[in-house]
C-alpha positions as CSV (number, residue, x, y, z in Angstrom):
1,X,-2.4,65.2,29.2
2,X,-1.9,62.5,31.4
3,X,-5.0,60.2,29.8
4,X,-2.9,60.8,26.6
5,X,0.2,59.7,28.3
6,X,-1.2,56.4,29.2
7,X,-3.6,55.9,26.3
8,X,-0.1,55.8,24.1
9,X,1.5,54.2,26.7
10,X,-1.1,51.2,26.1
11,X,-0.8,51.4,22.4
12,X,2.4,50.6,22.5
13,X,2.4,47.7,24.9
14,X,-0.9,46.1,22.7
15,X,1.3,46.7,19.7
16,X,4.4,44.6,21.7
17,X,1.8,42.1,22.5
18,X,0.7,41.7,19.0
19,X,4.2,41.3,17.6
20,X,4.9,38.5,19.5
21,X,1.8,36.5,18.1
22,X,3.1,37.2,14.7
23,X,5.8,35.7,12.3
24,X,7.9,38.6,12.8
25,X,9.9,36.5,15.0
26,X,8.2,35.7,17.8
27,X,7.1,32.5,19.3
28,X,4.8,30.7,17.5
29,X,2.0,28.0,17.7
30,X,3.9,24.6,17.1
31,X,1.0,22.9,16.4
32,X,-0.7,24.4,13.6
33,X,2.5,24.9,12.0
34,X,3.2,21.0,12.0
35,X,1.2,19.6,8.9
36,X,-1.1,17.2,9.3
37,X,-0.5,13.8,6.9
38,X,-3.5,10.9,6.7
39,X,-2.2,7.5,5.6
40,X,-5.5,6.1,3.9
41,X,-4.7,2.2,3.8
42,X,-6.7,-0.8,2.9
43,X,-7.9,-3.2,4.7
44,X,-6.4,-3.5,8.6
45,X,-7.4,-7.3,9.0
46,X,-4.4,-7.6,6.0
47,X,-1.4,-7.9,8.5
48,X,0.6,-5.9,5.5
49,X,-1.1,-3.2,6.5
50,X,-1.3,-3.3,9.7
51,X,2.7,-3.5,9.6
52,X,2.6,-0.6,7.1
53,X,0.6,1.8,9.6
54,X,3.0,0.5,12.7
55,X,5.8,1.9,10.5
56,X,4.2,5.0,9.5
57,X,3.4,5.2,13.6
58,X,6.9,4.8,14.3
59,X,8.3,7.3,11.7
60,X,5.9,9.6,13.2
61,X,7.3,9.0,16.7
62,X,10.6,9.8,15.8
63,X,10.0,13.0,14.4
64,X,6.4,14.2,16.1
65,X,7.6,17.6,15.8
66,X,8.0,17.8,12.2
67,X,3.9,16.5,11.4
68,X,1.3,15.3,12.6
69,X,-0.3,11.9,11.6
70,X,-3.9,9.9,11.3
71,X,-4.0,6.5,9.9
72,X,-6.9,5.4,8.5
73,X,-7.9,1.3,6.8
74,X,-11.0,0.4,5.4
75,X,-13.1,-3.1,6.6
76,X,-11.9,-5.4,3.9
77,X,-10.0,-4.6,0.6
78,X,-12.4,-4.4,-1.9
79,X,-14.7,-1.4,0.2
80,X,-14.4,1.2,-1.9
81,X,-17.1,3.5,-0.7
82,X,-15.4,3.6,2.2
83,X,-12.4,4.4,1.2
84,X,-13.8,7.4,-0.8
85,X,-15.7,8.3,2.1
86,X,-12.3,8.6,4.4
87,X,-10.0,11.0,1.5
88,X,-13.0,13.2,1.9
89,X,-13.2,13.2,6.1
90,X,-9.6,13.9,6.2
91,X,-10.2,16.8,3.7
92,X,-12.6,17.7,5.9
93,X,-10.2,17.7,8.6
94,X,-7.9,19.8,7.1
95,X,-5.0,17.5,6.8
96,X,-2.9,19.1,4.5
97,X,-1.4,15.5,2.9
98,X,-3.2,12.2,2.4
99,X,-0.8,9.3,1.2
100,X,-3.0,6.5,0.0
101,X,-2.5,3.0,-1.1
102,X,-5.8,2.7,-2.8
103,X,-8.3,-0.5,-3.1
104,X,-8.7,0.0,-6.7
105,X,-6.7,2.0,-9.4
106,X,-9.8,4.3,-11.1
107,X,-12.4,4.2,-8.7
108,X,-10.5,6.5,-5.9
109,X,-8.8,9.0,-8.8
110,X,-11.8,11.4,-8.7
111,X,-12.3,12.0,-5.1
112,X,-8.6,12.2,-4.9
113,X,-8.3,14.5,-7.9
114,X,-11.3,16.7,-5.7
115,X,-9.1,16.3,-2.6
116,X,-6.0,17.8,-4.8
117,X,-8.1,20.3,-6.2
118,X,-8.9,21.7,-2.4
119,X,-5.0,22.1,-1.7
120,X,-3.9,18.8,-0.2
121,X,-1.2,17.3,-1.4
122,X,-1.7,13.7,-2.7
123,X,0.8,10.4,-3.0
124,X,0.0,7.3,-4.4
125,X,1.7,4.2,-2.7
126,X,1.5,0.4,-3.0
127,X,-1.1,0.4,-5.5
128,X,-0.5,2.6,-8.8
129,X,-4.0,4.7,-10.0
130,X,-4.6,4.2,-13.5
131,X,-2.7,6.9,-15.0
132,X,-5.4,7.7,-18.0
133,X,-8.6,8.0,-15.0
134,X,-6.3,9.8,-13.1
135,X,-5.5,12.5,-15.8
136,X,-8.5,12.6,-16.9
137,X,-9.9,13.3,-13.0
138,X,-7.4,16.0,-13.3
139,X,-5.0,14.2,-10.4
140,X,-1.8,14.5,-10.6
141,X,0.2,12.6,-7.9
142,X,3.3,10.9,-7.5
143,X,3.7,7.1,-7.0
144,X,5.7,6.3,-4.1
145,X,6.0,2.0,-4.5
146,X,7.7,-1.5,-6.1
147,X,8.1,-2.5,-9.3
148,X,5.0,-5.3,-9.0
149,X,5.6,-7.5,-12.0
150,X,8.9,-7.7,-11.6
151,X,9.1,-8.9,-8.6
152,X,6.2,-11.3,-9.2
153,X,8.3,-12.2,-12.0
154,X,11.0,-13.3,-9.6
155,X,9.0,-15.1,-7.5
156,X,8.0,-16.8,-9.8
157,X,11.7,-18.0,-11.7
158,X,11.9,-19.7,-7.8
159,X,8.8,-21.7,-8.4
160,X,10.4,-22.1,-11.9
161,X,13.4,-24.0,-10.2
162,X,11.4,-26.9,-9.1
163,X,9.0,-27.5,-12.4
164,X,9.5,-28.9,-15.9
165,X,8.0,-27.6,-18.7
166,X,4.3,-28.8,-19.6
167,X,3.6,-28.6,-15.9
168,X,0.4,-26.9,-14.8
169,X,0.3,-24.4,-13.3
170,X,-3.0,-21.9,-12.1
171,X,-2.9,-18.3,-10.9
172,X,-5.2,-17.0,-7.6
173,X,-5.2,-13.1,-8.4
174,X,-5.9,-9.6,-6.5
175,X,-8.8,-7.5,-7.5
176,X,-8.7,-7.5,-10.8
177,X,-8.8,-3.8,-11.1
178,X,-6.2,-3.1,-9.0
179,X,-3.0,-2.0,-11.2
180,X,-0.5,-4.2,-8.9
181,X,-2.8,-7.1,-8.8
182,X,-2.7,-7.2,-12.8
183,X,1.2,-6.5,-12.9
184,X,1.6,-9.6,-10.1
185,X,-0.1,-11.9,-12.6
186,X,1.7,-10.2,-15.3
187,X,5.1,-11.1,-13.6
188,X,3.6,-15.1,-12.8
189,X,2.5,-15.1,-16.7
190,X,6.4,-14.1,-17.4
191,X,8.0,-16.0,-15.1
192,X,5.6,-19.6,-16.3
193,X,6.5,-18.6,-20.3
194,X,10.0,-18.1,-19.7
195,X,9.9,-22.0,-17.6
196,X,7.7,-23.3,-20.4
197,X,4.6,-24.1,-18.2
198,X,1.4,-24.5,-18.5
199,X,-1.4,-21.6,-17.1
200,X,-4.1,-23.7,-16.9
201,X,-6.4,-21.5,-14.6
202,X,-6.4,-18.1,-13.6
203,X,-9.3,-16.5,-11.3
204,X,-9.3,-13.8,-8.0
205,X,-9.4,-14.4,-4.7
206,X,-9.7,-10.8,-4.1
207,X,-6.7,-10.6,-1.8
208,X,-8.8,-12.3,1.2
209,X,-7.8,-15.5,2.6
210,X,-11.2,-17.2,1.9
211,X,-12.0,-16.3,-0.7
212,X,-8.8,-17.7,-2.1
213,X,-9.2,-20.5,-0.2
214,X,-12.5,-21.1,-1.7
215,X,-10.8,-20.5,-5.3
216,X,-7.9,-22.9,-4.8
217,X,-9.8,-26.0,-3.6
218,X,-12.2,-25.6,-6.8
219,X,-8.5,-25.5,-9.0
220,X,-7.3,-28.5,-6.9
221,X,-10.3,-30.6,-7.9
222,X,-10.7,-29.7,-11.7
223,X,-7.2,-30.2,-12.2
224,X,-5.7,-33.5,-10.7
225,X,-2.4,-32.8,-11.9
226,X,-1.5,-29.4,-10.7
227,X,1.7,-28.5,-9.8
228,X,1.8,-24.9,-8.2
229,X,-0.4,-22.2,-7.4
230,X,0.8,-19.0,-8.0
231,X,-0.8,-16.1,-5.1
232,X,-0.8,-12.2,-5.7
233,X,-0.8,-12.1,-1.7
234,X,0.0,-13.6,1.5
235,X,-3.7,-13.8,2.4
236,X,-4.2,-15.6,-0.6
237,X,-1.2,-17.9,-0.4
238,X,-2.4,-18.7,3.3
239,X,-6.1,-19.6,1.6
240,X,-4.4,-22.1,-1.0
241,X,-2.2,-23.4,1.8
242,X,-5.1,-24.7,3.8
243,X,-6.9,-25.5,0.5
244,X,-3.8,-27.8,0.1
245,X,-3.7,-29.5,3.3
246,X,-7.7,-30.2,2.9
247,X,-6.7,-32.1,-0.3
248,X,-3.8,-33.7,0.9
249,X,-2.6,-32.6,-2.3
250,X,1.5,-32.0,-0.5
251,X,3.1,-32.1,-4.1
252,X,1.4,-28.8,-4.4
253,X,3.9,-26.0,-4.8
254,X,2.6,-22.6,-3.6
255,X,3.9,-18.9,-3.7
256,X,3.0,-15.9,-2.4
257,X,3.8,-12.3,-2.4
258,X,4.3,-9.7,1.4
259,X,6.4,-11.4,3.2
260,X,4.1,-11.0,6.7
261,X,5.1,-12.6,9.5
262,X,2.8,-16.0,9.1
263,X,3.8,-16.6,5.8
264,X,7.9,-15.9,6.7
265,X,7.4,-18.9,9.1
266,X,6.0,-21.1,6.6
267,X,8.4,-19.9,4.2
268,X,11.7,-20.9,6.8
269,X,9.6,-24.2,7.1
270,X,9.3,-25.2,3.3
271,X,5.5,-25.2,3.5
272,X,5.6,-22.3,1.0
273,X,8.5,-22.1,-1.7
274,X,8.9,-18.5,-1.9
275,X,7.1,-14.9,-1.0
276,X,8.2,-11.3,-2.3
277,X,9.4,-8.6,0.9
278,X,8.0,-5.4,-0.4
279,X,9.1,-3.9,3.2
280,X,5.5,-3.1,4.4
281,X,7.3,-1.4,7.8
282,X,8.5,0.9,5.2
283,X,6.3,1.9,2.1
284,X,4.0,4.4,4.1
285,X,7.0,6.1,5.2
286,X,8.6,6.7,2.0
287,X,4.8,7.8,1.2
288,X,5.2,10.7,4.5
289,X,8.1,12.1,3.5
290,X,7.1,12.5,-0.4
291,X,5.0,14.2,0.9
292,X,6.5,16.1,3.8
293,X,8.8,17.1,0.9
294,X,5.8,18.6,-1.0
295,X,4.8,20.4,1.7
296,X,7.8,22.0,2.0
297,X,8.4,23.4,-1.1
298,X,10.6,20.3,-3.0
299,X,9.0,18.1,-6.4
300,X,8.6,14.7,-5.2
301,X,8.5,12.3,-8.3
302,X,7.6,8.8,-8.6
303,X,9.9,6.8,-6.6
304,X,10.5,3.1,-7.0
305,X,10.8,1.1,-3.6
306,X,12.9,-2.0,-3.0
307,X,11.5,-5.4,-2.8
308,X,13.3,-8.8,-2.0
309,X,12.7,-12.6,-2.4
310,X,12.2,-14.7,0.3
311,X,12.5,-18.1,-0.3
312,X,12.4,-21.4,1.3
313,X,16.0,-23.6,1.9
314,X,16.8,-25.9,-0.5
């Protein structure tokens, strides 16, 4: 009687114990219920994002109870395989979001579309996927970012200002399968119609400073009477600068598009007319809390981000 006694004595203190592991109340494990969100960026060595993942940090910061976060930038801009290779780790790792601004608009939609497939949520920022790839993958994300050719477009009405029409004019590009590289030179090619200049030259410097560097000396020599370069980034813009300087070529106009730091300074100082501010400090963290909505049970659609023209004084 007494080994009864206890024996549901102890059944009932196990069964206590067990309720306070469950959700019936009790306390729980904070950590696995936070989600974990991976920003998959391009390449770090791009101060744009390297500002974008401090902002994404610092949204974190402020609210590390909500989610987890693991930020994640390929070598250089154009490494795709690598980027494929990091949506699948952090599937692997079970983070239950991955906001990406991808290196090119079709080649990431499958692995993506996989990564979707296996219960992660998925947001698109900076960089728009090719919507027919991605439906065809079977993705079907929001995109969380600016209006490119627009704001290319207004960049471009500044340069605009200071040209008459007939002037030449060339264009140093992003990868040309990037969806935002093709709407930047879309906005230039909008902007240079509308002012009744001539494109004479359009070629990528596949957003890397040298390369573009190496693109805008060979436009400075074929065509002596230049008048602006047109850049899809900073990078680029800081390539054609030094091309500029090499040729002592000063009646050079150049533009640019990011707004990072080096390029702000050269802006304030006249050196380059004009840049577009996409807010790189804050595109990932729109991107987190898409998602973060997501997760919790809301329909995030696209979402168009501010972006802002910088330009030199008059």
């Amino acid at each position: 009687m007494v080994i009864a006694r206890l024996h549901a004595a102890l059944s009932g203190l196990l069964a206590v114990v067990a309720l306070a592991f469950t959700g019936c109340g009790g306390p729980v494990d904070e950590a696995a219920a936070r989600p974990q969100v991976a920003l998959v960026m391009k390449s770090l060595a791009n101060e744009f994002f390297e500002t974008m993942a401090e902002g994404a940090r610092a949204h974190h910061e402020a609210h590390s109870n909500t989610y987890d976060l693991i930020v994640n930038g390929t070598r250089n801009e154009s490494d795709l395989a690598q980027q494929v290779a990091l949506v699948e780790q952090m599937v692997a790792s079970g983070s239950d979001a991955i906001v990406i601004a991808p290196a090119d608009s079709r080649a990431l939609a499958p692995a993506l579309a996989r990564a979707q497939a296996a219960g992660v949520v998925v947001v698109n920022i900076d960089n728009r996927l090719d919507a027919d790839v991605a439906a065809e993958a079977g993705l079907d994300a929001p995109f969380v970012g600016p209006d490119n050719r627009d704001g290319a477009r207004r960049v471009g009405e500044v340069l605009a200002q200071r040209l008459a029409p007939g002037d030449q004019v060339a264009i140093v590009g992003g990868i040309p399968t990037a969806f935002n590289a093709q709407q930047r030179q879309a906005g230039f090619e909008d902007a240079m119609e509308a002012a009744g200049a001539e494109i004479v030259d359009v070629q990528s410097g596949g957003w890397e400073q040298a390369q573009a560097n190496t693109v805008a000396a060979a436009m400075l020599r074929e065509y002596p009477g230049l008048r602006a370069l047109l850049c899809a980034n900073d990078n680029m813009a800081l390539g054609a600068l030094a091309a500029r300087r090499q040729s002592g070529r000063d009646d050079v106009l150049i533009v640019g598009f990011d707004n990072i730091d080096a390029v702000a300074e050269l802006v304030a100082q006249g050196e380059i007319l004009a840049t577009a501010d996409q807010h790189a400090d804050r595109l990932a963290v729109f991107g987190i809390e898409a998602a973060l909505e997501i997760l919790g049970g809301g329909e995030a659609g696209d979402r168009q981000t501010p972006v802002d023209i910088v330009a030199a004084p008059d």
